[in-house]
C-alpha positions in Angstrom: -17.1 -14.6 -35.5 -19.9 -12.2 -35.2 -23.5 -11.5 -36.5 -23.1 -7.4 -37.1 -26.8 -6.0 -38.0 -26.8 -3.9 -41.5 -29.3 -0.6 -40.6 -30.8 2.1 -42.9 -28.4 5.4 -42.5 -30.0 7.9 -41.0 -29.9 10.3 -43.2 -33.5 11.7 -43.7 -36.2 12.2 -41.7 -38.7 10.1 -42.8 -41.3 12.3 -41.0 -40.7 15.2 -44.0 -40.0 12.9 -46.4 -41.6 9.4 -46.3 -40.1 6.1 -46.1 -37.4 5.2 -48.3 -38.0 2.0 -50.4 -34.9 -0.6 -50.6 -34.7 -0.5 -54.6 -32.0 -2.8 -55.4 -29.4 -5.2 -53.3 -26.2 -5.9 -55.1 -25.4 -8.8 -53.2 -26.7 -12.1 -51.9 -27.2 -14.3 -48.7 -23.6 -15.8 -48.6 -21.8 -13.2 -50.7 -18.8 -12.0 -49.1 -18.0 -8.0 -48.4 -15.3 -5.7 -47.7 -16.1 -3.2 -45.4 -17.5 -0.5 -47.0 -18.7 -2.0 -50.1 -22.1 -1.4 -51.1 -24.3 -3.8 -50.7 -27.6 -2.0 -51.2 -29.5 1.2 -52.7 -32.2 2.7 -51.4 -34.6 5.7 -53.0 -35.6 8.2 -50.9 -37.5 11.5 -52.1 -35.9 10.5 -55.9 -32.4 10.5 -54.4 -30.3 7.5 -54.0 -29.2 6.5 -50.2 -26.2 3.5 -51.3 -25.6 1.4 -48.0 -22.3 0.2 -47.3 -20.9 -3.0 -45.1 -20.0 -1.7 -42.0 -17.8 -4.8 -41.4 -15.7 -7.6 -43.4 -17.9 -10.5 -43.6 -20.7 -12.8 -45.3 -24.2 -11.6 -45.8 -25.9 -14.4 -43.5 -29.4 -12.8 -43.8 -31.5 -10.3 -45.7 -34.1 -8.6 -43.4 -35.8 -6.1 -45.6 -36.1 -7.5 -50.0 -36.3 -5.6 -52.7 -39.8 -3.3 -52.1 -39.5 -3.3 -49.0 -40.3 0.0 -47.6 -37.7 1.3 -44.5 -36.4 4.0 -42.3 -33.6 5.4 -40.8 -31.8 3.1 -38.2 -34.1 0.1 -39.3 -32.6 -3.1 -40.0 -31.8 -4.7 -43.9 -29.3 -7.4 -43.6 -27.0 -9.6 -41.0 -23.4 -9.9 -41.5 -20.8 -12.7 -40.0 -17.6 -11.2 -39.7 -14.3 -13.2 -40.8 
């Protein structure tokens, strides 16, 4: 198995228009994932940047909670893959 790190898309430039703020996470440390399922949303700007799983797995950590403010290519979450 292997621990696959979960970063922010980039797609903004937080630079024009501010950090975006991780506003929900619709799973949990030890919830299982499919590849492409989203597992978080984040606001940017008033628009809605979901975040998929890059990877089958288990969310093993979250890195940034709810509130937290991020940007692009920062880290939210770890992921063991199965």
């Amino acid at each position: 198995m292997v621990t696959v790190t979960v970063t922010v898309p980039k797609l903004w430039d937080p630079a024009t228009q501010g950090p975006g703020i991780v506003t929900e996470w619709y799973k949990t440390v030890g919830s299982k994932v499919k590849k492409d399922e989203i597992i978080c949303l984040i606001m940017v700007a008033k628009v809605r940047v979901d975040v998929p799983s890059p990877v089958d797995g288990v969310i093993t950590k979250i890195i940034a909670n709810k509130g937290a403010e991020v940007k692009p290519g920062d880290s939210l979450a770890e992921i063991e893959t199965t």
